[in-house]
N, C-alpha and C positions, 0 to 999 in steps of 0.2 A: 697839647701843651708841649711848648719844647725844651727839652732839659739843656739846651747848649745855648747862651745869652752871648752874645757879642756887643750889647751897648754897658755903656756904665749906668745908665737908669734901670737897671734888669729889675720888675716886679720881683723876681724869686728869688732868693736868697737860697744859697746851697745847702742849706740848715730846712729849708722846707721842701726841697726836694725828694728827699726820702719819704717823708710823711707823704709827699699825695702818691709815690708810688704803692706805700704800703696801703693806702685807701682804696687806689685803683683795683689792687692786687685782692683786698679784700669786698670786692662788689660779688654778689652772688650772680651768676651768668645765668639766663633761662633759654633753652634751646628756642629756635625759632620755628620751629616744627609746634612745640607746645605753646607756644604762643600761639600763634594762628590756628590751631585747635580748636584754643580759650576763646577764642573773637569767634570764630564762624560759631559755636557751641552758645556762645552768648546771644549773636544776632540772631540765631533762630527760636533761643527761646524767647526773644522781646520784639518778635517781628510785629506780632500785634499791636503794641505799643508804642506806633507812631505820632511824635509830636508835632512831625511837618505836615502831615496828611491832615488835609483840609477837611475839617467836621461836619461842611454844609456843600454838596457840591453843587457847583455853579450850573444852573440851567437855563440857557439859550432858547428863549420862544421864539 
């Protein structure tokens, strides 16, 4: 979002710019190291749990 408007239709109003910084400002941050931890950690406990893997496999005579 950009806090500097040059048209006179500006969506933002300088009264709501503070609020989304202080929203921004207030988002809790999750390192990306523990992210990707959380995903590898998760996909391998639910590896077995494949919903795209085919139930009946296809055999060619």
């Amino acid at each position: 979002i950009s806090l500097y408007c040059y048209q006179s239709n500006c969506c933002f109003h300088h009264e709501e710019i503070p609020q989304l910084l202080r929203k921004s400002a207030s988002i809790e941050r999750v390192k990306i190291s523990n992210v990707s931890a959380n995903v590898v950690h998760n996909c391998e406990q639910h590896m077995k749990n494949n919903p795209f893997e085919d139930k009946k496999p296809c055999i060619v005579l």
